[in-house]
N, C-alpha and C positions, 0 to 999 in steps of 0.2 A: 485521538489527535490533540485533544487539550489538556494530557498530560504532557503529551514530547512540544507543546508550544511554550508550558512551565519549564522546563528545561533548558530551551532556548532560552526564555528571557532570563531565566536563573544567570547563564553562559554570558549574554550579553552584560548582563550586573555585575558582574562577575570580571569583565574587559579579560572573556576565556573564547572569545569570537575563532582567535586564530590558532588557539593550543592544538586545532583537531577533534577537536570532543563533537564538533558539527557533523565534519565528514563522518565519524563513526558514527552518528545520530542515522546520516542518511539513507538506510534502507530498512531502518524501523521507521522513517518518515515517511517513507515511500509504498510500505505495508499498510500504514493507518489509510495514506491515502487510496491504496487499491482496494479496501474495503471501504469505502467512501461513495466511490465513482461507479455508477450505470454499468451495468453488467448484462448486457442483452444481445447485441448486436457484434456482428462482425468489424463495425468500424471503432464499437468502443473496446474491443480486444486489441487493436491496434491504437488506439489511444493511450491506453494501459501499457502497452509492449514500450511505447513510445516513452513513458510518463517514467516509471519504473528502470530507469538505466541501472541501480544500483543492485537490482535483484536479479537474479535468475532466471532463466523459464523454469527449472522445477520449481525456484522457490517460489514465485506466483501460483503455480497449477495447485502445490501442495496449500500453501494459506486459500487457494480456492475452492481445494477440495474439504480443508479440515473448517470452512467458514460456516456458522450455524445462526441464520437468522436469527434475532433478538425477537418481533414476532411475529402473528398469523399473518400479516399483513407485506412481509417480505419474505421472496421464491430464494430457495436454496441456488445455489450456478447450477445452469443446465451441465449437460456432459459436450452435450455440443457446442457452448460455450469456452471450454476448457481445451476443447480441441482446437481451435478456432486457434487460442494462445499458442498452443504448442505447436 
């Protein structure tokens, strides 16, 4: 996420606000953030669904399936999870 916010402000320095380079931004924005946000519940699948207009449901399921914890201390997505999404 604090590479695509270097980007932006680059964009805004730039007064590239309006060229579109944003909207194409917005569904690698919208991935950093779905890798970000609480992943447990049925209502944060719906959060998600909500959050994520510019993606898919496969392309959520699939960044959720291909997502690999950084460490011991955070769970892979359940499957039930995933279904939840889809």
């Amino acid at each position: 996420r604090f590479n695509i916010s270097q980007l932006e402000e680059w964009l805004r320095g730039k007064n590239l606000q309006q060229s579109g380079a944003a909207q194409t931004l917005e569904p690698l924005i919208q991935a950093a953030q779905l890798l970000q946000l609480r992943k447990k519940t049925s209502e944060d699948a719906e959060a998600i669904c909500s959050l994520c207009t510019s993606l898919t449901t496969q392309q959520i399921v699939k960044i959720l399936n291909l997502y690999t914890p950084v460490n011991e201390f955070e769970e892979r997505v359940t499957v039930a999870f995933i279904r939840d999404i889809q």
